[in-house]
C-alpha positions as CSV (number, residue, x, y, z in Angstrom):
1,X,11.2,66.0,-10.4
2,X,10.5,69.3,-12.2
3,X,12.3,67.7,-15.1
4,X,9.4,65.0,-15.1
5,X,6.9,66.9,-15.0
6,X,8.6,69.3,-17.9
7,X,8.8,66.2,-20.3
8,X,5.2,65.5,-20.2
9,X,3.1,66.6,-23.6
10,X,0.8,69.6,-22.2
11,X,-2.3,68.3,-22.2
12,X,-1.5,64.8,-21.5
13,X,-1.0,65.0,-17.3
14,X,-0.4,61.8,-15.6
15,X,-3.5,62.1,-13.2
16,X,-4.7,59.1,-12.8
17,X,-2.8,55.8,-11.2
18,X,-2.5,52.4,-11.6
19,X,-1.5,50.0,-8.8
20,X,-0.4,46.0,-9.0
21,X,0.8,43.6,-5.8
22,X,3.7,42.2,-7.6
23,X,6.0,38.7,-6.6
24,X,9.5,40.1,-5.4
25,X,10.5,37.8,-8.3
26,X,8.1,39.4,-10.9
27,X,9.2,43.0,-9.5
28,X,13.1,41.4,-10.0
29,X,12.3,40.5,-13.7
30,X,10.2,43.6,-14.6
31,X,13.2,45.6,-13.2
32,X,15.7,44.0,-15.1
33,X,14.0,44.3,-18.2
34,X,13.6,48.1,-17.7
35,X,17.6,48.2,-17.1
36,X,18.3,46.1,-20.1
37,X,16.4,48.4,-21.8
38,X,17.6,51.4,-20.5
39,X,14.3,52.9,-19.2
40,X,12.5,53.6,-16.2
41,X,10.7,51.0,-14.5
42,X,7.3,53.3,-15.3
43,X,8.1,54.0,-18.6
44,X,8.4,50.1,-19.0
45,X,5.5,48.9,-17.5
46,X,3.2,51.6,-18.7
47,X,4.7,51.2,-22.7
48,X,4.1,46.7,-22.1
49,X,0.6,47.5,-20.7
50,X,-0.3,49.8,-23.9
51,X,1.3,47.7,-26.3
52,X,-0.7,44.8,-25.0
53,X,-3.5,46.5,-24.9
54,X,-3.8,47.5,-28.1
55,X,-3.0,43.7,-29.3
56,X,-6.2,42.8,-27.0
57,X,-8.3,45.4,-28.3
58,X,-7.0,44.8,-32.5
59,X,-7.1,41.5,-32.1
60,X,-11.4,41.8,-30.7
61,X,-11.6,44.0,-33.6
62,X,-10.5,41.2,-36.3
63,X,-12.5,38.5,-37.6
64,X,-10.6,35.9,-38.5
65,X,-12.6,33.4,-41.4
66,X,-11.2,30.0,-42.6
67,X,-11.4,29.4,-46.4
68,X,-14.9,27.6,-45.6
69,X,-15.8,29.8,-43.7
70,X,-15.1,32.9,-46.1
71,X,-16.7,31.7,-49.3
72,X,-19.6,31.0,-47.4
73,X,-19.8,34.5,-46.4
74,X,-19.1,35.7,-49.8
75,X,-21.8,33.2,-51.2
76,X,-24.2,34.8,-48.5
77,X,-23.5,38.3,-49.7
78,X,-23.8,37.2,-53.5
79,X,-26.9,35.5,-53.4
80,X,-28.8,36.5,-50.1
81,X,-31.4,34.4,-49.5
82,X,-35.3,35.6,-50.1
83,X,-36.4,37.6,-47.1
84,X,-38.9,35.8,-45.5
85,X,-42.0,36.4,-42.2
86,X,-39.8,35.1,-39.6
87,X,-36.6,37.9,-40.8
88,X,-39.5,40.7,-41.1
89,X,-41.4,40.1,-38.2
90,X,-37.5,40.2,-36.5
91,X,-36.8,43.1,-38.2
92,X,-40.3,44.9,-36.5
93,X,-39.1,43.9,-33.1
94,X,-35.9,45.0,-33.5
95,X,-36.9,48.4,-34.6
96,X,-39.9,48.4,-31.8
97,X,-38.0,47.5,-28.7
98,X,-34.6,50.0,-30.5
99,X,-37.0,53.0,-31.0
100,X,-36.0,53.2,-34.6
């Protein structure tokens, strides 16, 4: 266990935990993954869980435009239409209820 603990980046403690109820087949799988891969079942689970994570969280942070759908936007930024009462009278509640 000390060796564990030795391998861990200072500053980067395992303190907090995560627990899953888990099929015995889902458990069976998981395990044999980790073997095929030659890695703990930890070190598997926690690296799938990041990786997929991260997907989750790049793929929120993407917009993804057809071609319609771009040139519109492009047209929009190009040749903004005239600002008009309804967008400033918006803009003043915006800035009222946002305190800026």
């Amino acid at each position: 266990m000390a060796n564990a603990i030795s391998r861990v980046p200072r500053g980067r403690a395992r303190a907090e935990r995560l627990e899953a109820r888990v099929t015995a087949e889902q458990k069976s799988l998981i395990e044999r993954a980790a073997a095929l891969q030659g890695r703990s079942l930890t070190d598997f689970v926690l690296t799938s869980v990041q990786d997929a994570a991260r997907r989750a969280i790049e793929e929120h942070s993407q917009l993804a435009l057809s071609v319609r759908d771009s040139e519109a936007f492009v047209d929009a930024l190009l040749s903004p239409k005239p600002i008009n009462d309804r967008l400033r009278d918006t803009v003043r509640r915006y800035r009222e209820r946002a305190g800026v």
